[in-house]
N, C-alpha and C positions, 0 to 999 in steps of 0.2 A: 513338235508334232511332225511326223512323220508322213507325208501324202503317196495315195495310190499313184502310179504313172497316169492314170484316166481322172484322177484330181488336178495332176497337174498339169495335162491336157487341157482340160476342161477351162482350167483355170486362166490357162494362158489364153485360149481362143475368146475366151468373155474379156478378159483384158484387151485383146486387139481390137474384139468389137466395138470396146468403148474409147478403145484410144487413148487409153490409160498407162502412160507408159511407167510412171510410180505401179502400179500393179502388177505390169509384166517384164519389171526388177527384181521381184519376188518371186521369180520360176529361174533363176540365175545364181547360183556361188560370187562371192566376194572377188576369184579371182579365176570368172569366164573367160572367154574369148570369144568375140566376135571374128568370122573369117567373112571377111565381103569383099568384093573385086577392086575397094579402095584399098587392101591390104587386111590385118589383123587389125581388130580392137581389145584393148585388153581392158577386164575389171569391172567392175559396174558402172564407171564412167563413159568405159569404149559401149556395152551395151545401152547403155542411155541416150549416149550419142548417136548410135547406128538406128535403136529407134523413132529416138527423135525425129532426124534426117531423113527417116524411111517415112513414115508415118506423115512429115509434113510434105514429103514429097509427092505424097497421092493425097492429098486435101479431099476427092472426093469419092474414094475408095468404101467402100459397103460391105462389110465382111460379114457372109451368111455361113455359117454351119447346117447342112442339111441334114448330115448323119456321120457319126461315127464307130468306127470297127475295132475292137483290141482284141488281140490275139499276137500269142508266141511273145507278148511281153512289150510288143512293141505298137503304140495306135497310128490308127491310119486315119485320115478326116477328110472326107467329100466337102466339098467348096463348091456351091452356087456359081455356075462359070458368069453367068448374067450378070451376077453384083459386080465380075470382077471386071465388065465391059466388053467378056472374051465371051460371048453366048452362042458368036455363030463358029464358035473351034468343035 
C-alpha cells in the first residue's frame, strides 16, 4: 500500500510520540541511511540504532505536534518549543 507523504508524516510524528521505535522503522527502506555527527548509519539496523540512542538519550523529551503545513510536496510541522524545554527561544 502506497502512503500519502502527509501519511507518512503523520505516521512517523505519532511514532515519535510514542516512542515507538518498531513503528518508526516502518517510514524507512530496507537499505536507508542515517547521517548523524557519529557518521553514517546504514539499513535498518543503523536506523534502529540511531533511534534507539536518540530517544534514550532524551528520557524525558515530549513531542507535541501543534500543526502541520504540506504544500509543493513537501510537509513542514510546528513543534511545541515548551515540550522541547526550549520555550524561552
Amino acid at each position: 500500500m502506497t502512503r500519502t507523504p502527509q501519511e507518512v508524516f503523520s505516521a512517523h510524528l505519532a511514532a515519535l510520540a510514542k516512542r515507538d521505535v518498531s513503528l518508526i522503522l516502518q517510514d524507512f527502506a530496507d537499505d536507508a541511511i542515517v547521517i548523524s555527527s557519529q557518521g553514517a548509519l546504514e539499513g535498518l539496523a543503523g536506523v534502529e540504532a540511531f533511534y534507539t540512542a536518540a530517544l534514550g538519550g532524551l528520557p524525558d523529551i515530549d513531542i507535541t505536534v501543534t500543526s502541520s503545513v504540506f504544500g509543493w510536496g513537501r510537509p513542514t510541522g510546528a513543534v511545541d518549543r515548551k515540550s522541547l524545554g526550549r520555550g524561552d527561544q
